[in-house]
MINU-412657 format. One record per atom (N, C-alpha, C, O, CB): atom name; x, y, z; residue in one letter; residue number from 0. Coordinates in steps of 0.05 Angstrom, whole numbers. Glycine has a CB too. Layout:
<atoms>
ATOM  atom       X       Y       Z  type  seq
ATOM    CA       X       Y       Z     a  NUM
...
</atoms>
This chain:
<atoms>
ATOM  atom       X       Y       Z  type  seq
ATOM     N    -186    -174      70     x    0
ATOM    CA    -186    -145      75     x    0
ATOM     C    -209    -132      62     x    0
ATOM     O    -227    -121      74     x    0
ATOM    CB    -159    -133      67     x    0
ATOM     N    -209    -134      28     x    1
ATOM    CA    -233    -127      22     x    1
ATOM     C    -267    -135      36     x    1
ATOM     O    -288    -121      31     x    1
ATOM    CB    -230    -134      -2     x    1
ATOM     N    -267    -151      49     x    2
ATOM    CA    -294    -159      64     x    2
ATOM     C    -292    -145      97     x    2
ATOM     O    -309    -135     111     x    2
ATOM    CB    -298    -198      65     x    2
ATOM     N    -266    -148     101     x    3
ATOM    CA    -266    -125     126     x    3
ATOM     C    -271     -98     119     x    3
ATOM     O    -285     -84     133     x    3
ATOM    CB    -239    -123     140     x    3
ATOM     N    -260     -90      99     x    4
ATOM    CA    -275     -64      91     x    4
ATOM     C    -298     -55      78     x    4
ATOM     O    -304     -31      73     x    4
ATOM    CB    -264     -54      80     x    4
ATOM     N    -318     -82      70     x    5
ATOM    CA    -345     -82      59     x    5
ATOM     C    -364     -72      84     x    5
ATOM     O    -383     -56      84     x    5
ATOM    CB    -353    -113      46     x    5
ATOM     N    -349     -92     110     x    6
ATOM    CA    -369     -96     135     x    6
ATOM     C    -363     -67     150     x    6
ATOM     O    -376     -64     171     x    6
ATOM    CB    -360    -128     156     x    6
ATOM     N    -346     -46     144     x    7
ATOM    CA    -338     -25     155     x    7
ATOM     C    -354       1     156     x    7
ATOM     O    -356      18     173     x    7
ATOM    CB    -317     -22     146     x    7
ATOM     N    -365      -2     127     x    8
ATOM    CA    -384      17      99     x    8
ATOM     C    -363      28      96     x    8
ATOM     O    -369      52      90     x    8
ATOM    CB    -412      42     103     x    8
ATOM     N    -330      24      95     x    9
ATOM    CA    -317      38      74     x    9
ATOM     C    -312      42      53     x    9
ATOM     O    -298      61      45     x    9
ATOM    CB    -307      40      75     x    9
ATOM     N    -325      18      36     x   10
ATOM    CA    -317       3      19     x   10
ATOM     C    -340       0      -1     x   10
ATOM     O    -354     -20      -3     x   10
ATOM    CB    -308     -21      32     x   10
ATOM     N    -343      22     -17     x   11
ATOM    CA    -366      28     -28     x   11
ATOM     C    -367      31     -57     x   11
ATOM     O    -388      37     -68     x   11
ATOM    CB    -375      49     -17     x   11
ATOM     N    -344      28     -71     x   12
ATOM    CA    -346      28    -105     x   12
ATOM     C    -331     -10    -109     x   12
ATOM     O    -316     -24     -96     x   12
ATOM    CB    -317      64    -124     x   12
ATOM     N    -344     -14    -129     x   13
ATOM    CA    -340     -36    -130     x   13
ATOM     C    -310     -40    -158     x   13
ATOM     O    -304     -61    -167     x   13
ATOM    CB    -371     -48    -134     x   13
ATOM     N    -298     -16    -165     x   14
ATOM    CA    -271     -10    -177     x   14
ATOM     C    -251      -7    -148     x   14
ATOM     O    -227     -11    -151     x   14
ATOM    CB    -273      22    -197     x   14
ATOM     N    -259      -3    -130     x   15
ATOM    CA    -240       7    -120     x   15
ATOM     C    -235     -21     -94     x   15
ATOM     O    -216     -27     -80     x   15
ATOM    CB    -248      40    -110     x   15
ATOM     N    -255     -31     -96     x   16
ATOM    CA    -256     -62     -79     x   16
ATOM     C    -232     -84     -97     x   16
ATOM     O    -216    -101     -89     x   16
ATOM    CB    -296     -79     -82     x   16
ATOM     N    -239     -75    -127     x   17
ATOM    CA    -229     -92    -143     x   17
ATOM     C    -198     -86    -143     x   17
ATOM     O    -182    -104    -146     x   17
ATOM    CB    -244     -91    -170     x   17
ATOM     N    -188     -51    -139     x   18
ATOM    CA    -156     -52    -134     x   18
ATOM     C    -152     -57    -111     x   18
ATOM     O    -128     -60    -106     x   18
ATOM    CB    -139     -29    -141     x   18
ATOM     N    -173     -59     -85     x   19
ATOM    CA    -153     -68     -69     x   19
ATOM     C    -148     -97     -63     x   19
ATOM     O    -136    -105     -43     x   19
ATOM    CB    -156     -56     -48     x   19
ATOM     N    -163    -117     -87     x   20
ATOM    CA    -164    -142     -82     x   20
ATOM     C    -135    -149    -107     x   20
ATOM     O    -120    -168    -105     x   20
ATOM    CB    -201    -157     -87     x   20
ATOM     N    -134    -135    -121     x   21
ATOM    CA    -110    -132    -142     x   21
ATOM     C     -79    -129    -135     x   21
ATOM     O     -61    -145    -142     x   21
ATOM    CB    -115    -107    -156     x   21
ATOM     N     -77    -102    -119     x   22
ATOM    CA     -57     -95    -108     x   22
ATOM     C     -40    -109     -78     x   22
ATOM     O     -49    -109     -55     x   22
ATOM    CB     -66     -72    -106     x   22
ATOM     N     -14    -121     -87     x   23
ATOM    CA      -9    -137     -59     x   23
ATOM     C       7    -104     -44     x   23
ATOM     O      24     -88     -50     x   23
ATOM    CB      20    -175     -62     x   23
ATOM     N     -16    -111     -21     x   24
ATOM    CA      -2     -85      -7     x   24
ATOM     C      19     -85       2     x   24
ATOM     O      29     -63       7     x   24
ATOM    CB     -12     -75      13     x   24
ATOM     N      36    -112       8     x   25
ATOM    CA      60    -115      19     x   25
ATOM     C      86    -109       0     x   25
ATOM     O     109    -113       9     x   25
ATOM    CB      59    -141      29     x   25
ATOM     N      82    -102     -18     x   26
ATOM    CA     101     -99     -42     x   26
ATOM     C     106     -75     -39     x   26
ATOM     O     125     -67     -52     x   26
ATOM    CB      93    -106     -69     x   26
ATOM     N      91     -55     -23     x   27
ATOM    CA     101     -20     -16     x   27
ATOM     C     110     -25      15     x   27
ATOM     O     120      -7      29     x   27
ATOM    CB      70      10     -19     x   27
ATOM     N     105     -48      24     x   28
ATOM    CA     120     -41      59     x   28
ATOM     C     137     -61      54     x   28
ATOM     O     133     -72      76     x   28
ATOM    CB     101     -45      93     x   28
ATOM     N     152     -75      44     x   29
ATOM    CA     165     -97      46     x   29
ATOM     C     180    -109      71     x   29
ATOM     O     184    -134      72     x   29
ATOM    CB     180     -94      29     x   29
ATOM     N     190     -89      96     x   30
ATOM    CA     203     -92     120     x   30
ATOM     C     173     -90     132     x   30
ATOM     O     178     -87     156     x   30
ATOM    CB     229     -69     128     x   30
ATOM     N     151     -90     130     x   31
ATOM    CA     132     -88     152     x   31
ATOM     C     125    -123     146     x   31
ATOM     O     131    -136     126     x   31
ATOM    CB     103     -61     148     x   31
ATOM     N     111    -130     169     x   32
ATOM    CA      95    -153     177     x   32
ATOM     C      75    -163     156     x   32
ATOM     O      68    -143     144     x   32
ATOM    CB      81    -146     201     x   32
ATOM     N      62    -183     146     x   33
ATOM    CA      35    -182     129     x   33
ATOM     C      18    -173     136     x   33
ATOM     O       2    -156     128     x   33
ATOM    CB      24    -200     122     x   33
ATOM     N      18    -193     165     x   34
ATOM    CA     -15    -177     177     x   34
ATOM     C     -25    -150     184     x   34
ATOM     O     -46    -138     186     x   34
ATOM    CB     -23    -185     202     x   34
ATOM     N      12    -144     187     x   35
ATOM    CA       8    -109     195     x   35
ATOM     C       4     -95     166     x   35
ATOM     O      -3     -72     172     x   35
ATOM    CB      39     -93     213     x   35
ATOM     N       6     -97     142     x   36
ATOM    CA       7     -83     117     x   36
ATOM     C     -29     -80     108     x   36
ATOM     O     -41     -64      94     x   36
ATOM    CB      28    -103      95     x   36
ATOM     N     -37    -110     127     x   37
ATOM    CA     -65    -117     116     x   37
ATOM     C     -92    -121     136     x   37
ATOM     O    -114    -131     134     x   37
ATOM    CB     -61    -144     101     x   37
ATOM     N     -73    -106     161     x   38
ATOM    CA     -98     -88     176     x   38
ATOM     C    -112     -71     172     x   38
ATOM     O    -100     -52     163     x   38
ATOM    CB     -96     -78     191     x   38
ATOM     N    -139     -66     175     x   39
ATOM    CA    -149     -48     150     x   39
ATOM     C    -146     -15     167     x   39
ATOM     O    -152       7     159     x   39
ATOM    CB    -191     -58     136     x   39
ATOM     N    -135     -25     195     x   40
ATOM    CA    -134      -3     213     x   40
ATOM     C    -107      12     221     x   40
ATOM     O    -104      33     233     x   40
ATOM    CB    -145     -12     238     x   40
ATOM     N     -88      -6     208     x   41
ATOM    CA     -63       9     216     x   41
ATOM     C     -44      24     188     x   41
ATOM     O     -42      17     164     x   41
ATOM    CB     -44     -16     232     x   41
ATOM     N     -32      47     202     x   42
ATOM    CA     -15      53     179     x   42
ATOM     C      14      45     182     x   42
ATOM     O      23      53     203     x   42
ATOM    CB     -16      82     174     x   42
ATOM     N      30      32     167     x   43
ATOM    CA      57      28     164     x   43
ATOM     C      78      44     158     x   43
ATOM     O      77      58     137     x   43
ATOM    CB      59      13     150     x   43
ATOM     N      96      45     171     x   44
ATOM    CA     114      62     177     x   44
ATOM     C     133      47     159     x   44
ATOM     O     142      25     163     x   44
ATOM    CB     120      67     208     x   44
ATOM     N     140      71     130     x   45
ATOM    CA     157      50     109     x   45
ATOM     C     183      62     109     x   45
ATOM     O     198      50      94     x   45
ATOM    CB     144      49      74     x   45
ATOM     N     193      80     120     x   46
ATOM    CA     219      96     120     x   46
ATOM     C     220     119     144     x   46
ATOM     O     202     135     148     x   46
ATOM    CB     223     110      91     x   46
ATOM     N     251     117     163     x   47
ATOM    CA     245     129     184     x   47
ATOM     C     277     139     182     x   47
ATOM     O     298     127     175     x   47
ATOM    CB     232     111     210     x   47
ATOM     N     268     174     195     x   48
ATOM    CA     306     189     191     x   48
ATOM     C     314     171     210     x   48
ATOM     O     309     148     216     x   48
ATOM    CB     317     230     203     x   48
ATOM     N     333     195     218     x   49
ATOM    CA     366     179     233     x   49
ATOM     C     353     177     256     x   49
ATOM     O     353     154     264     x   49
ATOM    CB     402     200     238     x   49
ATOM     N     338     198     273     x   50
ATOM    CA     324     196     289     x   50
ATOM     C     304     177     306     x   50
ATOM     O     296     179     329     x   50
ATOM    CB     320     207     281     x   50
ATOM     N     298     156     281     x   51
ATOM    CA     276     141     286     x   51
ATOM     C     254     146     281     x   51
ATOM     O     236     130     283     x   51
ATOM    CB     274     135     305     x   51
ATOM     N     249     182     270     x   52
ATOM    CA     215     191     265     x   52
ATOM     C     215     181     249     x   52
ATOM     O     235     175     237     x   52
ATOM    CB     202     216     261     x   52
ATOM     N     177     173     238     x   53
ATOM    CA     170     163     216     x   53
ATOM     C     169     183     198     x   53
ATOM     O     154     202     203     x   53
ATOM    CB     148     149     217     x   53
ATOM     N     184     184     174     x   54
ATOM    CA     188     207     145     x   54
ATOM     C     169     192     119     x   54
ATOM     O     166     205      99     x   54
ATOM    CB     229     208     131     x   54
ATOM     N     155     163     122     x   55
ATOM    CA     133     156     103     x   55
ATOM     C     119     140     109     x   55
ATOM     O     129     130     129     x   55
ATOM    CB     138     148      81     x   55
ATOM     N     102     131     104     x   56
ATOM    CA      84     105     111     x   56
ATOM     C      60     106      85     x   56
ATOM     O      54     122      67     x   56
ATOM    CB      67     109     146     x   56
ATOM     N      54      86      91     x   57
ATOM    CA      25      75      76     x   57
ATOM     C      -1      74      87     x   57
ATOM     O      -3      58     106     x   57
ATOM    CB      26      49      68     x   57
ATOM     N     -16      84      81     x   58
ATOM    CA     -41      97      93     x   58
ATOM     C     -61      71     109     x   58
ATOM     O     -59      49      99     x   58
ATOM    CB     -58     113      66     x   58
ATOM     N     -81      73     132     x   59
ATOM    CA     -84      52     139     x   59
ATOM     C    -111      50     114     x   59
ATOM     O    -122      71     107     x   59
ATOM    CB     -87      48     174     x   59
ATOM     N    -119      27     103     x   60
ATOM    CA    -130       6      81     x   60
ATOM     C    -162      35      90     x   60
ATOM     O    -172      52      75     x   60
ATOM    CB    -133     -46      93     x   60
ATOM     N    -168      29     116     x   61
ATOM    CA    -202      49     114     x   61
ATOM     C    -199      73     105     x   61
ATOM     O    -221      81      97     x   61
ATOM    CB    -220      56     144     x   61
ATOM     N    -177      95     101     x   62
ATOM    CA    -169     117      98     x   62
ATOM     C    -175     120      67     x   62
ATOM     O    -190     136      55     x   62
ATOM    CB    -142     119     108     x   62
ATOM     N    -159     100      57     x   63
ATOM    CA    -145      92      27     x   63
ATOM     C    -181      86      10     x   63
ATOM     O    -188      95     -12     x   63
ATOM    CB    -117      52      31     x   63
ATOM     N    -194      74      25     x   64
ATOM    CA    -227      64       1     x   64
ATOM     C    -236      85       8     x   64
ATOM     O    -259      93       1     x   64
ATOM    CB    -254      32       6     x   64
</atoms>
C-alpha cells in the first residue's frame, strides 16, 4: 500500500509512509475484507444504523497521507 501511495504523489512525508507501513489497518475494520481495508482507494464502512446507512468508516488510505 505504501508504494501504491508513493506512485500516486500522495505519499510525501516519509513519517507518515512509516505509520502507514506500522499501522495494520485491518485492526479498525475488522468485519471488512483485507484487500478492501488496504485499497488505497476505498473507504470502509465500519458501523451501520438499523437502517443499513453507513454511521462510520475509515477513510480511503489517499485521503488519510
Amino acid at each position: 500500500m505504501v508504494a501504491e501511495l508513493r506512485a500516486c504523489g500522495v505519499l510525501r512525508s516519509p513519517e507518515v509512509a512509516a505509520a502507514f507501513a506500522a499501522v495494520p489497518r485491518e485492526k479498525f475494520a475488522p468485519e471488512a475484507v483485507v484487500s478492501a481495508a488496504y485499497s488505497i482507494r476505498d473507504t470502509v464502512v465500519t458501523k451501520r444504523n438499523a437502517e443499513g446507512k453507513a454511521t462510520s468508516s475509515i477513510s480511503a488510505p489517499w485521503l488519510q497521507a
